[in-house]
Each structure stands twice: as C-alpha cells, then as structure tokens.
N, C-alpha and C positions, 0 to 999 in steps of 0.2 A: 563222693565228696558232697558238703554241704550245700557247697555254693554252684553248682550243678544244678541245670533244667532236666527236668523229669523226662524220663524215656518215651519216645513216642511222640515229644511235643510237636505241637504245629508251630512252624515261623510263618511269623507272620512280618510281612513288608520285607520278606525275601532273606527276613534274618532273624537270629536266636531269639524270641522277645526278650531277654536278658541285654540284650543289647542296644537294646530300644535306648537307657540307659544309658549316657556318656561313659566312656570306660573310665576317666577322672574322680566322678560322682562314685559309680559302679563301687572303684578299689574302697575309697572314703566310707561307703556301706558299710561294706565286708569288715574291714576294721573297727568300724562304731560297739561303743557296750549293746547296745539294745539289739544291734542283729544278733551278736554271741549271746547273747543271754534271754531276749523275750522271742527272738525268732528261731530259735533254734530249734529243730524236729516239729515243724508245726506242719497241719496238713490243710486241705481244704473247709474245713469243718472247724477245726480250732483258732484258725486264722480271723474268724469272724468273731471268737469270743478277743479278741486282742484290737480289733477294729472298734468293737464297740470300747474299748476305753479311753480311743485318743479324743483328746482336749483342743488340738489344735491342726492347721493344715501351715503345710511352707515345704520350701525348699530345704537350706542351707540355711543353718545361726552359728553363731557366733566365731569359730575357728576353725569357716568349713566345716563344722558337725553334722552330718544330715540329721532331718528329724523323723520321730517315728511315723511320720506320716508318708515321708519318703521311702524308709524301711519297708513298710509293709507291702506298699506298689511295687515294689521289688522282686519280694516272696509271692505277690500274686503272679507278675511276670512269669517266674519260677514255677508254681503249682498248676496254674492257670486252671482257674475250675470254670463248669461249666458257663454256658455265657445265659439255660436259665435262671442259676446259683444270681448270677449279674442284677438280670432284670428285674430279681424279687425284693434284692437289695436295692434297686432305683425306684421301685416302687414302694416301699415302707418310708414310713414319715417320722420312726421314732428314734432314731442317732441317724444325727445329721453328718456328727463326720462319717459314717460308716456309707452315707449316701454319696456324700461327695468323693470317699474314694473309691467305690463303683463307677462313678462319671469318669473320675482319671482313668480306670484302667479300661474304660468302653474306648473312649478317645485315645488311646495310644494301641492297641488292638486294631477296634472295629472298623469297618468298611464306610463308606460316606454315608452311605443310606442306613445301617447302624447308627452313626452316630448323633444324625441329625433327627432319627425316629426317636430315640430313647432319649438324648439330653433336651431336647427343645419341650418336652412336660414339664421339666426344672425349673426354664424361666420364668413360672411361677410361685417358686418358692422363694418367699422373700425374709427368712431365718439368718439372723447373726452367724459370720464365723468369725472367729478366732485367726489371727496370720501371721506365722512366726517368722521375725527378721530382724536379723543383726543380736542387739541385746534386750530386748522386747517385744511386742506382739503390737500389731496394728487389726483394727476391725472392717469387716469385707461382710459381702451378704452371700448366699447360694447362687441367686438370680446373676449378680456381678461375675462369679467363681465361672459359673458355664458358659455365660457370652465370652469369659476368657480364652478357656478353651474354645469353643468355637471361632473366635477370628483371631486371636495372637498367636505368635510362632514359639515363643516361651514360656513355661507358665512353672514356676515352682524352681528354677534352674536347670529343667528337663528341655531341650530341643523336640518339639510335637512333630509328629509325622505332616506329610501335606494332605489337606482338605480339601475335595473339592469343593468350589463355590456351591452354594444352595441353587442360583437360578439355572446353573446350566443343568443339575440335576431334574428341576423341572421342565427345560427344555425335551430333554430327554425322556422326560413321564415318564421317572423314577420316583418323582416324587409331588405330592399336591402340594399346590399352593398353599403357604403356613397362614393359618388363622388367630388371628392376634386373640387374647383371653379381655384386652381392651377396647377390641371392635366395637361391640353392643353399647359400652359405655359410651364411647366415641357417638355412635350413633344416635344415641340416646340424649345429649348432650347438645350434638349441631340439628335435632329434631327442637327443642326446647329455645334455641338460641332465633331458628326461623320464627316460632311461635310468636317470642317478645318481639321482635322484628316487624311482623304483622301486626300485633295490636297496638306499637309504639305507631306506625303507617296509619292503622286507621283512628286511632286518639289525636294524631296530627292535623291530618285530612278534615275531621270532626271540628277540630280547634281553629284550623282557617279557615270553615264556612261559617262560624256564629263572628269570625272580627268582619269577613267583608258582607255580611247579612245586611241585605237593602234597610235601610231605619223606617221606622215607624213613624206616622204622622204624630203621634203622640212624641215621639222623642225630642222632633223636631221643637216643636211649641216650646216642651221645657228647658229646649235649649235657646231658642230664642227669648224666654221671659229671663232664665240666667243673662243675658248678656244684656238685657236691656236693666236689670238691676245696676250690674256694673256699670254702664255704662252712666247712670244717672246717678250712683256714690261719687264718681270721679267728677261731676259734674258741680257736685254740693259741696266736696272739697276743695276744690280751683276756688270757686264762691267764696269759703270761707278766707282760703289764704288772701283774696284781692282784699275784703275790709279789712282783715284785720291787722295792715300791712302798714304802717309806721312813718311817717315821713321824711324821720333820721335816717332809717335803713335805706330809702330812695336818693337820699344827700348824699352819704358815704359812699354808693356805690358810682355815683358819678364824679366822685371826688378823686375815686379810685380809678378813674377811667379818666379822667385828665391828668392825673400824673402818671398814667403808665403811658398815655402821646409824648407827655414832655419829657419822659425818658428815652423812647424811642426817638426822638428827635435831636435831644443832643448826644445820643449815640451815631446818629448819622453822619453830627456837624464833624464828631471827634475824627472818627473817619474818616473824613472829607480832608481833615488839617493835617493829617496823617499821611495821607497820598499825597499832598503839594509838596510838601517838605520833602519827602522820597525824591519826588519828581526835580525839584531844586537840587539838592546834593547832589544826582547824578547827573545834571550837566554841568553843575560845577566844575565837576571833575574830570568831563569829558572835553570842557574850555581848558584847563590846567594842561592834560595833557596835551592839546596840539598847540597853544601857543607858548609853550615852553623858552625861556630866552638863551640865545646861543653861546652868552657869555658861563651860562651853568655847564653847556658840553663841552668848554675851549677848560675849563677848570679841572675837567674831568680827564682829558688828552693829556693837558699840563702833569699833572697828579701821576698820569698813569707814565709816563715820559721820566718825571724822577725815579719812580720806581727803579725801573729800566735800568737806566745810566748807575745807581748804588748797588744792584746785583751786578753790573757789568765791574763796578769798583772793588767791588769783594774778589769776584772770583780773580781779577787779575793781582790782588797782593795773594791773594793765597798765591798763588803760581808762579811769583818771586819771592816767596818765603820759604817754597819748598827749595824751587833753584838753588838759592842761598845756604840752606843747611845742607843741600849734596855734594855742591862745592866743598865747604868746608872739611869732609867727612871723607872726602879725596885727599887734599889737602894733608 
C-alpha cells in the first residue's frame, strides 16, 4: 500500500513514525490532491527535488486542507532516509524551506542531544518565512521557527514529542554549556560602556578641581577693583536722584501720607459706631424680653381658652346632628 511505512523501519518513541502524526491530520493527508498526485511513488532521493519547491511552511488552511509542507513530513516519516541525508540538508544555506523541513523531521525523530546539536546552529539564521493560515500567509523568520520547536508543545498543528530540558542535559554532561553567537558582541559592548564610564569619572573629577581651585591673588584684586567700581556708580546715582529731586514730588508725597491717616482713621471711628450700635440693639432686646408685661400673657390664655370652648361647640353639634338624622331614619 502507498500509505504504508517502509519494511524494516525503525519506531521511533515506541511507535510507527507515521504516527507521530495525529491520526485526524494523518486521514486529512491521505485524502489531500497533493499527496495523490505530487507524493505519489517518491523515494528518498526525489523527495528532496519536491522539497525544494515549497514556497511555504504551516500546518492546516483553509477547510482543514493540509499543506504541502505538512505532506511532505509525512512521506519523510514514511521513507525515513538516512539521518546523514538530514544533516547535509541542515547544513546548506540555499532552500530555506528545504532546511526548515529537515528541522521538523530532526525534532519529531531525534533524541534530545540530536536535537539540540543540530537545530541550536539555526538560531542563527535570520531568513524570512512564509506561514500559511486560515486564508493567507503571515511572515515568521528561521531563527523564530526553531525556538518554536525547541520550547512549544505544538507547532504547525502537529503535537511534538517531549523535550528534555537543555540544563538537565548539562547537568548530566551530555551536553556543553550553549555559546550565545552574541556573546562577544555583548562583551564587546559592556567593555566600551566601562570605558565612557571611566573617562566621563575622570572629565568630572578634572572639572571639580579647576571650580574649587584655591584663587589667585591676582583674581582676588580684580575682583575687588570690580566691586569697588560698583560700588561708587551706585553712589553717583543716589547723588544725582537727591538734586535732582523736585519739591512738588516731596509735597505730593506727604499729601499722600495725610490722607491715607485720615482714612485709616475714620475707618476706625466707622467701626467703632458700628459696635455700639450692635451692642445697644442687643440689650434692648434682652430688656424686652424679661420685662415683658403680664397683661400681653393673660391675652394670650384668653385667646387660647376661646379657641378651646368653639372646637368644644363644634364637635358637640356635630354629635347631635348626627343623633338627629339616626333618629329620624328609624323613624
């Protein structure tokens, strides 16, 4: 059968690598145009003339479709050729998708120290991809595509095998500690940053011994002759304002100063007329109330005593008027 792993194959992760594959996805291949018709009878060999024409990477577009970049990882699953065939393809730089799908099928295969040997020279390649989803294409780089793979659980629609972590593989001296390709720059960079650091410290340190720098007798003098200039302009102009100073201006200005007393002054008086008078109203009133005369409360008793007596008058005809109409209504 077509859809058939090849005699002899190795499972890997305890199972068919065709299986590696969701059997969801899997059926969805098998029925795709492109596996009937661009995968059909291909072998190790011609698989890679078919790798070199895809345009794009992804999972799943548009109605479930898989795409030929899924196809093909498939048929590799399938052929499984050798893992130098792998390595020669991780190592050419001239189809990029042909590289990255080498990385997929190293990473759904290979062992941890496989994976992290051969994709971790990747994260230097920082080349456009192509990433097809839904009903168009979104743009990704290589570098992005392989840190995928290396720490996410899904990548493409595919569920990835499990990873060990990188540090415990070092614990274990499997494997050396990874060397960033941005080390040197790093270093080269906080070497440059000390540098301006240093000579911005010593242009400082330089700059606050020339402001606290003991002065010069010389400096002294010409700051002294500056100050004794000033000092005697200020003295030439006080001089000129006193002659030349008017005797209207000295009139007006004490003219101005007796009538600002006599304002203040009958501001005082106003004030003063203003609290007596308070002070008068309120004992007036306070005489009003206690000697009040008793014939105003006996008027008030009176008043309130009529009242009294004409509700008392009301209610009692109401209450022989009613009498009288119950009467009657007997009657």
């Amino acid at each position: 059968m077509a859809n058939r792993t090849i005699s002899g194959a190795t499972f890997y992760h305890g199972s068919d690598p065709q299986h590696l594959v969701e059997k969801i996805i899997r059926e969805r291949i098998y029925d795709s145009v492109y596996w009937k018709e661009d995968c059909f009878g291909l072998t190790a060999a011609t698989l890679m003339d078919r790798a070199v024409e895809l345009t794009c990477i992804g999972g799943e577009f548009g109605n479930h479709e898989p795409t030929p970049f899924l196809c093909l990882l498939l048929k590799m699953l399938q052929l499984q050729p050798e893992k130098e065939i792998i390595a020669d393809l991780l190592k050419q730089e001239d189809f990029k998708y042909l590289r990255a799908l080498a990385a997929f099928y190293i990473r759904m295969v290979g062992s941890a120290k496989e994976i992290y040997m051969y994709l971790e020279p990747l994260l230097n390649d920082f080349r456009k991809l192509k990433f097809r989803v839904g009903a168009g294409y979104t743009l990704t780089y290589m570098d992005e595509f392989v840190d995928q793979l290396l720490t996410e659980e899904r990548v493409c629609d595919l569920i990835l095998p499990h990873l060990i972590r990188r540090h415990v593989l070092e614990d274990n001296d499997d494997l050396e500690p990874r060397v960033s390709a941005l080390e040197d720059d790093l270093e080269s960079a906080s070497e440059n940053d000390d540098e301006k650091k240093d000579d911005d410290a010593d242009n400082g340190s330089s700059q606050r011994a020339e402001r606290y720098r003991s002065p010069s007798p010389s400096d002294d003098s010409t700051r002294d002759n500056g100050r004794d200039d000033d000092e005697r302009e200020r003295d030439r102009d006080r001089g000129r304002s006193r002659r030349h100073r008017s005797p209207s201006s000295s009139r007006s200005r004490s003219d101005s100063r007796d009538r600002h007393r006599r304002r203040h002054r009958d501001d005082r008086s106003r004030s003063r007329s203003r609290d007596r008078y308070r002070d008068d109203d309120r004992r007036s009133r306070r005489n009003d109330r206690r000697y009040r005369s008793p014939s105003s409360s006996r008027s008030r008793s009176r008043s309130r005593s009529r009242s009294r007596s004409r509700s008392r008058d009301r209610y009692d005809s109401r209450r022989r008027h009613r009498s009288s109409s119950r009467d009657r209504r007997r009657r």
